[in-house]
N, C-alpha and C positions, 0 to 999 in steps of 0.2 A: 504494500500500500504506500509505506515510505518512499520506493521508488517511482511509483507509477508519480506520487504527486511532484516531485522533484523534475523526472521527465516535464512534466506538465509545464511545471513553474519553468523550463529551461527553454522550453517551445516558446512562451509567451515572451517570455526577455528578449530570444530572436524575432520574433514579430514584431515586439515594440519598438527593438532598435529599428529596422526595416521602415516602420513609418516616420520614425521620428529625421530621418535620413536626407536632409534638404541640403542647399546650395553652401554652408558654412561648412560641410565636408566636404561634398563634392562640388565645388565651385562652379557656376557658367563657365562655359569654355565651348570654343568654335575656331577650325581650323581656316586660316589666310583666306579671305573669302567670304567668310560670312556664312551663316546657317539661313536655310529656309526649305520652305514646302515644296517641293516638285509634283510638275504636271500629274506623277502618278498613285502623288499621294502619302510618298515615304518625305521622311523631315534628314536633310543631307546635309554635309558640311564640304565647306575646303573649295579649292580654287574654281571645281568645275559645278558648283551647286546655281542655280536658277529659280528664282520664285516662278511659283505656279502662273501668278498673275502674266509675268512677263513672258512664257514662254508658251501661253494657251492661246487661242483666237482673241481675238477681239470683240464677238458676239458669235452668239447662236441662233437660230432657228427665230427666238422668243425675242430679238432683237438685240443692241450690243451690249458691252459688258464691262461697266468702268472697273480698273481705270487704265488699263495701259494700251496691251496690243501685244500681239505676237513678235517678241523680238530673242526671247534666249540670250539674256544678258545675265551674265551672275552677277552674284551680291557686291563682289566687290566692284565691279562696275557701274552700278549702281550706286555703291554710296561715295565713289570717287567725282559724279556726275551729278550728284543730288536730285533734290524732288522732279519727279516727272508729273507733267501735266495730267489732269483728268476729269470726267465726266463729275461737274458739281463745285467744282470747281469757279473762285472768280480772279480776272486778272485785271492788272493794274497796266493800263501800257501809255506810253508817251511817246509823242515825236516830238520832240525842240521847234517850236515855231507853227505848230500845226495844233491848235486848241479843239478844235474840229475830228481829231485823227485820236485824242487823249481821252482817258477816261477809265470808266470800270466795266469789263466784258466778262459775262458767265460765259463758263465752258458746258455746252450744251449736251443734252444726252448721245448724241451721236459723237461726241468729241471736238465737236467745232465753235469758234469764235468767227461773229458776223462784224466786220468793221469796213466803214467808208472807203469807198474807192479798191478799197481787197475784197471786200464782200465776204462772201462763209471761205472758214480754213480750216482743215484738220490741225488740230492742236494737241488730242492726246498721245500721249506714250514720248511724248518731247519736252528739254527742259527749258528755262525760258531764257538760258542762252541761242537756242536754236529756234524759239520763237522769235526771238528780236533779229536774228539772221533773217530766216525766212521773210517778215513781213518788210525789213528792208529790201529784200529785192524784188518783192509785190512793186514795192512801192517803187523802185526805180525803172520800172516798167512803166513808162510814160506819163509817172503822176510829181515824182521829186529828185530830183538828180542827187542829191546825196540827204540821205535822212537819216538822224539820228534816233534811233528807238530805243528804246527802256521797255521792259516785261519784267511785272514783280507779281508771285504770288500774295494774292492779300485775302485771300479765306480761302482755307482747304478744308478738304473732308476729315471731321474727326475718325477716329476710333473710340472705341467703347469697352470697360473695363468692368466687370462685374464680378461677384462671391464675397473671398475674406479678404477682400481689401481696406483701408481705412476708410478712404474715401472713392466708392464708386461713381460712375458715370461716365461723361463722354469728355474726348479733349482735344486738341487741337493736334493733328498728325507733324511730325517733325522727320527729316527725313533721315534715315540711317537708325531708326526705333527702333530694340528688340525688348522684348517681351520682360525684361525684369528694367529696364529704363522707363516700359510705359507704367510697372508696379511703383516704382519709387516716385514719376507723376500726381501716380492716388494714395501718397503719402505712405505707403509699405504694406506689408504683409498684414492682414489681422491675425489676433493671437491663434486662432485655432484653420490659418492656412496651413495647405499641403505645398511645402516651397522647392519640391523636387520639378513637377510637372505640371503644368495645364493647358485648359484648355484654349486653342484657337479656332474660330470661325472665322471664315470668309465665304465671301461670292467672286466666282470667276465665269470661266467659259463651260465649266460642268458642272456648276449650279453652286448652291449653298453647303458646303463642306466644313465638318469640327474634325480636329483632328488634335490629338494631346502631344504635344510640343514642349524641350528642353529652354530651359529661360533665355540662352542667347537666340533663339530663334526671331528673324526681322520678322516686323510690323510692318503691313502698310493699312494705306486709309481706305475706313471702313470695317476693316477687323476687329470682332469682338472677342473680348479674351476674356475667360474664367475660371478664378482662380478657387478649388476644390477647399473646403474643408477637412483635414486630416479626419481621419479616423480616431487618434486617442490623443 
């Protein structure tokens, strides 16, 4: 009987170490590259990893699918490049001398921005270095012989943060986000988080997908993350 309870009590101490088992031992960690979701579902690291987002269509069937576009860019490309444009999206743009051409342009659900004299443009899955490229040479096409353009994001899509957080809700997407950076956002962990793993949703080109993700795993906008309750 003495044994059997001992076994017992010797099973549960392994169990409880197991849960109690979060990021103060086993630290975040992601190899040169950056961590994320791939198209098919498994969460990867290191130089050849690719978020889901960037490397699926850009719509389906049910129409498109903010916020990137089909490019297969890894992470570290991505955060070397910063925020890409996308669906919901609002930009800020200027030309020097042109009050007419300035202003504030939502990026529409197809991914375009309608502006004078350019008219509609595809805008997403580019950043707004390459926005202010492009619209320059719209624009030198018969309308300004040399224009100076400005592209600033000024409201992105948050992400959304919900469980044993402190403080849950939604926030303002930041680019090069993983998943224990959007936690320290909602001010930390609550006392009775599980700080090994949670959960991520998103929507892409295969619809609405949760999948349980390592805390260096990137964020993007839109993504709701939820962080689990331990068990004991």
């Amino acid at each position: 009987m003495r044994l059997s309870f001992c076994f017992i009590a010797a099973f549960l101490a392994l169990a409880l170490s197991g849960c109690v088992d979060d990021w103060e031992a086993r630290g975040p960690h992601a190899a040169p590259g950056g961590m994320g979701i791939m198209a098919d579902g498994r969460v990867a690291d290191g130089p050849g990893t690719v978020s889901s987002i960037t490397q699926l269509p850009a719509g389906n069937p049910a129409g498109p699918i903010p916020p990137f576009g089909a490019r297969g860019h890894n992470n570290a490309y991505e955060f070397g490049t910063g925020y890409r444009v996308g669906s919901g999206d609002k930009l800020q743009i200027r030309v020097a001398g042109e009050a007419d051409l300035s202003g504030e342009f939502p990026v529409d659900a197809s991914g375009a921005i309608s502006l004078p004299y350019v008219q509609s443009v595809t805008v997403a899955g580019m950043t707004t270095p390459q926005i202010e490229a492009m619209i320059a040479t719209r624009l030198r096409q018969g309308f300004l012989r040399d224009p100076q353009v400005s592209v600033q994001a000024v409201s992105l899509r948050p992400f959304f943060i919900l469980g044993e957080v402190t403080t849950a809700g939604s926030y303002p997407y930041q680019a090069g986000l993983t998943v224990q950076q959007a936690i320290a956002l909602a001010a930390g962990f609550g006392p009775r988080a599980d700080k090994s793993i949670v959960l991520l949703t998103r929507r892409d080109a295969r619809g609405t997908i949760t999948t349980k993700v390592p805390l260096a795993t990137q964020v993007f906008p839109g993504d709701i993350i939820y962080v689990r309750e331990r068990w004991f």
